[in-house]
C-alpha positions as CSV (number, residue, x, y, z in Angstrom):
1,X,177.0,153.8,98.3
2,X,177.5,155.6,95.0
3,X,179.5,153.7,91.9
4,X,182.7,156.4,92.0
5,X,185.1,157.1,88.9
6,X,188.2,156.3,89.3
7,X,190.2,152.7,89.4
8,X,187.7,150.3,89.9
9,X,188.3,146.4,89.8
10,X,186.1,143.9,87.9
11,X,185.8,140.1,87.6
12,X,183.5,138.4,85.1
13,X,182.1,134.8,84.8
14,X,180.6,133.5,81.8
15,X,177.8,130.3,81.5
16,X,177.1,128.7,78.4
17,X,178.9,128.6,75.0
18,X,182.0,129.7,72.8
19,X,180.1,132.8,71.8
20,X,179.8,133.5,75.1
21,X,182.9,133.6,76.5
22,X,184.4,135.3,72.9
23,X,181.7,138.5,74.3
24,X,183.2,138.5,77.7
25,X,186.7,138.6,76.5
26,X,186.0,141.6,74.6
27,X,183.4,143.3,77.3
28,X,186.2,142.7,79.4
29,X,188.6,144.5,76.9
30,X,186.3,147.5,76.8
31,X,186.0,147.8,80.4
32,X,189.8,147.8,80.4
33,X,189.9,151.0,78.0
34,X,187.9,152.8,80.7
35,X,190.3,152.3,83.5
36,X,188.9,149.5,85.2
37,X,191.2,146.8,86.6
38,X,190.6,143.0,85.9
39,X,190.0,140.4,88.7
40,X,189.8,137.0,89.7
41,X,185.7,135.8,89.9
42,X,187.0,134.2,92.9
43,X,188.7,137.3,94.9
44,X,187.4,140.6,95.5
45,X,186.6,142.7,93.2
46,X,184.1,146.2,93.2
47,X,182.0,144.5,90.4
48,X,181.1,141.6,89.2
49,X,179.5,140.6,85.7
50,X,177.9,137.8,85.5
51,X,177.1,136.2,81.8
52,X,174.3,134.2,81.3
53,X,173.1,131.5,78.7
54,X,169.1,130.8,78.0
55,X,170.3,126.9,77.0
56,X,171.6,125.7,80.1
57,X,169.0,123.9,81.7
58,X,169.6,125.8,85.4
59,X,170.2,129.4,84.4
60,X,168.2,130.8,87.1
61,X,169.6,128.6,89.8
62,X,173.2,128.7,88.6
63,X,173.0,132.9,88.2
64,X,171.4,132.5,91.9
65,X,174.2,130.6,93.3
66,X,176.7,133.2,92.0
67,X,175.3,135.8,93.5
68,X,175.1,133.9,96.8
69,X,178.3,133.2,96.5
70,X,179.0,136.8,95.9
71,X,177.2,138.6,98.9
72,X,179.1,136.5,101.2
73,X,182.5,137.3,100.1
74,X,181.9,140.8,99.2
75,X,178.6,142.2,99.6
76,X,179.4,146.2,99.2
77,X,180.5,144.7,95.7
78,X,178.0,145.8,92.1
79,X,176.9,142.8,90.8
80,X,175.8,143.0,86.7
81,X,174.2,140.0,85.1
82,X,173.9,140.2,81.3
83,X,173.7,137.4,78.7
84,X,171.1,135.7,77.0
85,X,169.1,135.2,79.9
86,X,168.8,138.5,81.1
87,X,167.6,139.0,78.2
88,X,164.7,136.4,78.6
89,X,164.2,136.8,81.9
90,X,165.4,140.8,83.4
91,X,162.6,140.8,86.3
92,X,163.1,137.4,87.1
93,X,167.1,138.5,87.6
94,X,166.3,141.9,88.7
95,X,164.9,140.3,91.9
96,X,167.7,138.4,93.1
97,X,168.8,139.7,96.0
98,X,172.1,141.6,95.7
99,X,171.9,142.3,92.1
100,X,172.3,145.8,91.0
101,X,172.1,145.8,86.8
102,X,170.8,144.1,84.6
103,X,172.0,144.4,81.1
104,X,169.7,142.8,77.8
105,X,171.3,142.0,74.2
106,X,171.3,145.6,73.0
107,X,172.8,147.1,76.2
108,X,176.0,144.7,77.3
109,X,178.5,146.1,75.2
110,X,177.5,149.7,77.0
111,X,178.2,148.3,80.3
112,X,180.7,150.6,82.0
113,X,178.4,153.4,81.3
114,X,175.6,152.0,83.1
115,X,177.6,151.0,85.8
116,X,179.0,155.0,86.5
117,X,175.2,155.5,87.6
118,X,174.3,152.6,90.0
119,X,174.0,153.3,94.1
120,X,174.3,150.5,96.3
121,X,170.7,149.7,97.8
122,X,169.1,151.0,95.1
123,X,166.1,148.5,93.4
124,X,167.9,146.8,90.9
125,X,168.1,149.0,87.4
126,X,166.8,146.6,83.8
127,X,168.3,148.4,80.8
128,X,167.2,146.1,77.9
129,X,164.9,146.4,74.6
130,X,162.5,144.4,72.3
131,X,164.9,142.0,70.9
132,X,163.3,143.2,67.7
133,X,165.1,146.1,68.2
134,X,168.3,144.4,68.3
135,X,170.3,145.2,65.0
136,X,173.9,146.2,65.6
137,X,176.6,143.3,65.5
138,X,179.7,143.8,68.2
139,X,182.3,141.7,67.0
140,X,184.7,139.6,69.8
141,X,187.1,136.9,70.4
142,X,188.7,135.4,73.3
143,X,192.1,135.1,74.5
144,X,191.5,131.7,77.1
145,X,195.2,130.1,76.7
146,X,196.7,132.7,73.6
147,X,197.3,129.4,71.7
148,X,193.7,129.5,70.2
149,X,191.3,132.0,69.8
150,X,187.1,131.8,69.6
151,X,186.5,134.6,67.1
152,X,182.5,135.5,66.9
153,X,181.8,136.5,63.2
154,X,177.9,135.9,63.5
155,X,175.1,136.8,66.1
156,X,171.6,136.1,66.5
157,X,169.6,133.3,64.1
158,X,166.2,133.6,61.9
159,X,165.6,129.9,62.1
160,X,162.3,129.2,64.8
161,X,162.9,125.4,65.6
162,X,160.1,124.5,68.5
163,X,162.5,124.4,71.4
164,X,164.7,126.8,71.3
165,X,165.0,130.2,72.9
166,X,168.2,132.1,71.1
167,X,166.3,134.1,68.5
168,X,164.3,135.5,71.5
169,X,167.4,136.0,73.5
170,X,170.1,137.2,70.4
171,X,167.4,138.8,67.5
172,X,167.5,137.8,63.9
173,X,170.5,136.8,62.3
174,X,173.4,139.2,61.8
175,X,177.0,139.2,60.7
176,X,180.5,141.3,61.1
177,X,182.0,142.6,57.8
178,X,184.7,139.9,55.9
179,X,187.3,142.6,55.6
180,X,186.8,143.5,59.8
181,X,187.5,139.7,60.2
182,X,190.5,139.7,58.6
183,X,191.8,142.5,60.3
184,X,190.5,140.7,63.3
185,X,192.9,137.4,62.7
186,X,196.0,139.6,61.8
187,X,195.9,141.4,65.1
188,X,195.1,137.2,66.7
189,X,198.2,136.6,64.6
190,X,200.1,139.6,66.4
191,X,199.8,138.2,69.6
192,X,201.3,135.2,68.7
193,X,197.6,132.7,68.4
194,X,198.2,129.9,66.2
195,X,194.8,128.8,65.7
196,X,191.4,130.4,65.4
197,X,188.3,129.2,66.1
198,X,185.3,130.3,64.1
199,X,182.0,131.1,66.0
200,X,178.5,132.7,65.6
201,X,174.5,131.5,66.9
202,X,173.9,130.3,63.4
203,X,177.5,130.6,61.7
204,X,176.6,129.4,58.1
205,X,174.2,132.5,57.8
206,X,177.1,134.3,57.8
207,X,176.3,137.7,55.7
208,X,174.3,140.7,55.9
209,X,171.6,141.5,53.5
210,X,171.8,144.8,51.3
211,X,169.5,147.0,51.8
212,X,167.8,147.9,49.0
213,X,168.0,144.2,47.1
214,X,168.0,142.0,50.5
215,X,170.0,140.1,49.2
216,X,173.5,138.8,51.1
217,X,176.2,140.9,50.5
218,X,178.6,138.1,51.8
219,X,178.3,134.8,52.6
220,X,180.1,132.6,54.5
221,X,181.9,129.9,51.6
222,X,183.1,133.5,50.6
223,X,184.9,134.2,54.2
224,X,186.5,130.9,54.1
225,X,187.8,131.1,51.0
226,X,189.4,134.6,52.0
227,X,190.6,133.5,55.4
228,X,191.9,130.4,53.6
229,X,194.7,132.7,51.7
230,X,195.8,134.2,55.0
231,X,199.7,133.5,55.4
232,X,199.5,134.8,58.5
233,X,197.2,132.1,60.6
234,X,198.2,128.3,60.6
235,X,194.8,127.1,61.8
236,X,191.3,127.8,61.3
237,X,188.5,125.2,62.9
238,X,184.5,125.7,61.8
239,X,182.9,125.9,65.3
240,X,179.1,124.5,64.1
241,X,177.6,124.7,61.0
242,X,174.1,123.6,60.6
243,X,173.8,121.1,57.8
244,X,171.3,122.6,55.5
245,X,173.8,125.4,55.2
246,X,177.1,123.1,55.0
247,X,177.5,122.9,51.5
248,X,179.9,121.2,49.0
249,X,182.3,124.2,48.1
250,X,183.0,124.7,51.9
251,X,183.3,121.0,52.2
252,X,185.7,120.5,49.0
253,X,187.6,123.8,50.3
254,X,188.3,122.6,53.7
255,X,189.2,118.9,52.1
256,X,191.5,120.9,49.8
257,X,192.7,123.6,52.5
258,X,196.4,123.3,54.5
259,X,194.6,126.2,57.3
260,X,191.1,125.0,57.5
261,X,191.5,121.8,60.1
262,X,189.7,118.6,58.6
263,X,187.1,119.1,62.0
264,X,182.8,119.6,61.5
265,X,180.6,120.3,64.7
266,X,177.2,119.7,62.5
267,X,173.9,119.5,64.6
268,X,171.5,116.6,64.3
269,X,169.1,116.9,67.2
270,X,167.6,114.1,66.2
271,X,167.9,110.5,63.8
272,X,163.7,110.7,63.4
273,X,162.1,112.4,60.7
274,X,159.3,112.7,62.4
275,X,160.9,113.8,65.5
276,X,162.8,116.9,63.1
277,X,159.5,117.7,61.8
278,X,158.3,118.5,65.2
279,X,161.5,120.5,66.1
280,X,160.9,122.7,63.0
281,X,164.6,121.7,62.1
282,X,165.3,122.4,57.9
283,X,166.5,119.3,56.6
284,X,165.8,115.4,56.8
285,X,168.0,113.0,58.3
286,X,168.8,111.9,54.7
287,X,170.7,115.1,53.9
288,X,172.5,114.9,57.3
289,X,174.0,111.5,56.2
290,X,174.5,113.2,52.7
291,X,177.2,115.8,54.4
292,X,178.9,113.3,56.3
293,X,179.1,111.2,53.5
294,X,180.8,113.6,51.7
295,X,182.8,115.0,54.5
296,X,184.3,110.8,54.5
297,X,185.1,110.2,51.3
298,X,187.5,113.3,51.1
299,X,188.8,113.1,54.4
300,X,188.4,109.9,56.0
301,X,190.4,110.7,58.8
302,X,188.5,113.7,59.6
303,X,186.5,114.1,62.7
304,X,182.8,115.0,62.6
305,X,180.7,115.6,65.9
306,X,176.9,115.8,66.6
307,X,174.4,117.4,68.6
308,X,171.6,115.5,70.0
309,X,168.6,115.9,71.9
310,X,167.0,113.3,74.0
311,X,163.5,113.2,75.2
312,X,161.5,115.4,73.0
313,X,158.1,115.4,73.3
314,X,156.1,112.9,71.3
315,X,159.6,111.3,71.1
316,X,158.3,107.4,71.2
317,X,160.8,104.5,72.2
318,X,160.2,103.6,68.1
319,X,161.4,106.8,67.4
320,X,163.8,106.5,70.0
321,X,165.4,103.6,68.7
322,X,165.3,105.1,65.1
323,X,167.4,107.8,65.9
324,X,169.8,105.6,68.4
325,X,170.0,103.4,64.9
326,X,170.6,106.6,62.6
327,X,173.5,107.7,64.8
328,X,175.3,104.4,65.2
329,X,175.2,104.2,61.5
330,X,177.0,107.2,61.1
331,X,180.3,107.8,60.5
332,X,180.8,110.3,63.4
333,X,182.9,110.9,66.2
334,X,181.7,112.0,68.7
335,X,178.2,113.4,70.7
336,X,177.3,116.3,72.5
337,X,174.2,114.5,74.3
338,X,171.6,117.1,76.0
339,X,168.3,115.9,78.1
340,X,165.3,117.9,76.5
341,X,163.6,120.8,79.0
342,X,160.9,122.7,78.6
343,X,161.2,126.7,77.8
344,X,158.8,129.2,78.3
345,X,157.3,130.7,75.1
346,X,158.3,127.7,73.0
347,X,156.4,125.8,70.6
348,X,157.2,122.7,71.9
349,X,156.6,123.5,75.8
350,X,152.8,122.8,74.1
351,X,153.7,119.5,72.6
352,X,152.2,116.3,73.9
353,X,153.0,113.4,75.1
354,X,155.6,115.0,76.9
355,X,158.6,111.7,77.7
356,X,159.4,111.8,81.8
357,X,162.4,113.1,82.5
358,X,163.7,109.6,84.4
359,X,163.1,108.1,80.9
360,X,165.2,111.1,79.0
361,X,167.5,110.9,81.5
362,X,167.9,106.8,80.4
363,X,168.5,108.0,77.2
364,X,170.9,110.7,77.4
365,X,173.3,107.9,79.1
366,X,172.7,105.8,76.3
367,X,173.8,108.5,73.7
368,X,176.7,109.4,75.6
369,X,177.7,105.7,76.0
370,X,177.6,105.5,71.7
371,X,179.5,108.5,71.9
372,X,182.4,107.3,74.0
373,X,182.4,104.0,71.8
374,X,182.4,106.1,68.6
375,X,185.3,108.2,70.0
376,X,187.5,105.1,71.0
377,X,187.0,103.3,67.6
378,X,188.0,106.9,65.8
379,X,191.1,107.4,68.2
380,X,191.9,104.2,67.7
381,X,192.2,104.5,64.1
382,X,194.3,106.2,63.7
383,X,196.9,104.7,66.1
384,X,200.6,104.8,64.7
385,X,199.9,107.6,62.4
386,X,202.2,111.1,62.8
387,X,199.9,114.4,63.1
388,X,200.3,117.5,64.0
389,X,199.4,118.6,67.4
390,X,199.3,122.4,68.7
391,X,200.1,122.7,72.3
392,X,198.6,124.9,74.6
393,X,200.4,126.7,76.9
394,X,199.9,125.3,80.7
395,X,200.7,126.2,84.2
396,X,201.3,122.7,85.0
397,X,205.1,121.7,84.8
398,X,204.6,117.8,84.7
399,X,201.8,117.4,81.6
400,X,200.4,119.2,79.2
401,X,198.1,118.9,76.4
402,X,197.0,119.6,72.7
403,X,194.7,118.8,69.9
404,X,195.7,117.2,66.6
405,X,194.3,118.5,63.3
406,X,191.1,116.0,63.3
407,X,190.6,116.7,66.9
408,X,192.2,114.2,69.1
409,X,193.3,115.2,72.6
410,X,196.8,114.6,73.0
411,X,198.8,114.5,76.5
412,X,202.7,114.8,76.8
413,X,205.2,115.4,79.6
414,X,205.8,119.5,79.5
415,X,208.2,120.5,77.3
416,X,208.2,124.6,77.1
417,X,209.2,124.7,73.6
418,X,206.6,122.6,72.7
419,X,203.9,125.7,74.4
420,X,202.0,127.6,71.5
421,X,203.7,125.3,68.5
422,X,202.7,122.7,66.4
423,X,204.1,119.5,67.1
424,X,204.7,116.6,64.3
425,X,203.2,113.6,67.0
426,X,203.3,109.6,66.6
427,X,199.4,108.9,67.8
């Protein structure tokens, strides 16, 4: 069966992070210019796009299942997977049975092209590149709840820390223009979004070199600073900043700012020195207390959260226990805990003594058990104070819920007024 023009219907599912889903919002928008009709993932539909992530620790058997899942209900359907592990991995995909296209970094944002050509039964078709080859930015946001928008700025990252995959799967770092994402937030604004969302692979390489002098052009205090002065957008959040590149004028800006929300995603990975040195990370634990230092004493209440990676090879219970000790000391909020696994074409997939995976698994509960503390003693201090919440719209008529400034989830009986407005709330 030949892909025909005409009114075609589509459903998308996306794995992995923010940046994902803001690039399947707006691959979904550009499908929508070309006549194509947008489905449930879990109905019928004449294609499917499926968007992958090269961190999660299943890709392969999560994109599997999907397509499984897929052949039963509708297997006459196309079925596209894209993403950043398509990118890693295209034969590997291309060989599931039932998939039709395979789409690498350079080629997503072309996707109802490639689609006009596909036949049913066919051999699956790869359309990807050298991610060296990968150079043009696609900006993107999405629209999940129209209360708050993920808006991607940045793509692709020039850092090579030992276990990770992105700059294989997204290509050296890359930015959109300041003045495109202002124009970007006025048109969020127009559709009635009250708070945006910052996001990018490596956001605080934000900037695009000249290209004559290579030097930045832009960078991204600068775009902060300009959004900052936009009338037309009561909230701005920093999605994840890496803390060699948080410095103090975006710190002091945001302290200072009524827009920018007093809220820091900063990945550690690890409290070990040693244990960064081995992950190639670019800075000692020393500066990461540095920033959160200074994030405290200007805003005490605000809220500060962590990456953390457990089980890295040569990752001793004394350095264990060093970086358990780091974290507790710090004045954080909360953890995003992940179990270390091993990725093809890594530097550290060589690394010995590799930890077994029962005893990173032991360890990833204990992080996550410091994190639930440290977000109960940072909820709970700030019990009795009034701020202000934004609530998202909701489809559920009894509850529904909302975010303060510094981050704390907050849930109320429905009250439709309250939908898509910012609430003064006693904690």
């Amino acid at each position: 069966m030949r892909f025909m023009n005409g009114s075609k219907t589509v459903a998308f599912h996306t794995l992995g992070c923010k940046l994902n889903f803001s690039e399947t919002s707006s691959i979904s928008r550009l499908m929508e210019k070309e006549g194509f009709e947008k489905k449930s993932f879990d109905g019928l539909a004449d294609i499917y796009v499926i968007n992958t992530c090269s961190v999660t620790e299943n890709a392969d058997k999560e994109c599997r299942y999907l397509v499984r899942q897929i052949q039963r209900r509708s297997p006459e359907s196309f079925v596209v997977v894209t993403g950043c592990y398509a990118q890693l991995k295209p034969r590997e995909i291309a060989g599931i049975p039932g998939v039709d296209l395979v789409l690498g970094a350079a080629e997503k944002f072309n996707i109802a092209e490639h689609i006009r050509e596909l036949v049913k039964g066919d051999p699956a078709k790869i359309c990807s590149c050298d991610i060296e080859d990968v150079h043009s930015f696609h900006d993107g946001y999405s629209l999940s709840d129209r209360t708050r928008a993920f808006l991607k700025v940045q793509d692709g990252c020039d850092y090579s820390c030992s276990f990770c995959t992105i700059p294989m799967a997204r290509g050296r770092s890359r930015s959109d223009q300041k003045l495109n994402v202002l124009e970007n937030v006025r048109e969020l604004a127009a559709r009635g979004i009250q708070e945006v969302v910052l996001t990018g692979v490596n956001l605080g390489d934000f900037g695009n070199a000249d290209a004559i002098t290579k030097r930045k052009t832009e960078n991204f205090f600068e775009l902060v600073a300009a959004l900052d002065k936009m009338n037309e957008m009561p909230r701005f959040r920093i999605s994840s900043i890496e803390p060699n590149l948080l410095n103090n004028d975006i710190i002091d800006l945001v302290a200072k700012s009524d827009r920018f929300m007093p809220h820091f995603h900063i990945p550690l990975q690890n409290g070990s020195n040693t244990i960064l040195a081995l992950m190639r990370r670019r800075y000692l634990r020393e500066l990461y207390a540095d920033r959160v230092s200074r994030i405290k004493t200007l805003m005490p209440h605000a809220a500060i959260g962590a990456d953390v990676i457990v089980g890295f090879p040569g990752e001793t219970e004394a350095a264990f226990q060093e970086s358990f000790d780091f974290i507790h000391s710090l004045d954080i909020s909360y953890l995003h805990v992940f179990t270390y696994s091993e990725r093809t074409n890594t530097r550290a997939i060589e690394m010995k003594p590799v930890v077994p995976v029962s005893l990173r698994n032991e360890r990833n509960k204990i992080l996550r058990n410091l994190s639930f503390q440290k977000l109960q003693n940072f909820t709970a201090l700030h019990a009795g104070q009034t701020r202000k919440v934004l609530f998202e719209r909701s489809r559920d008529k009894e509850m529904m819920e909302g975010y303060t400034d510094n981050y704390i989830k907050v849930t109320a009986p429905y009250k439709a007024e309250w939908a898509n407005k910012i609430v003064d709330w006693r904690l």
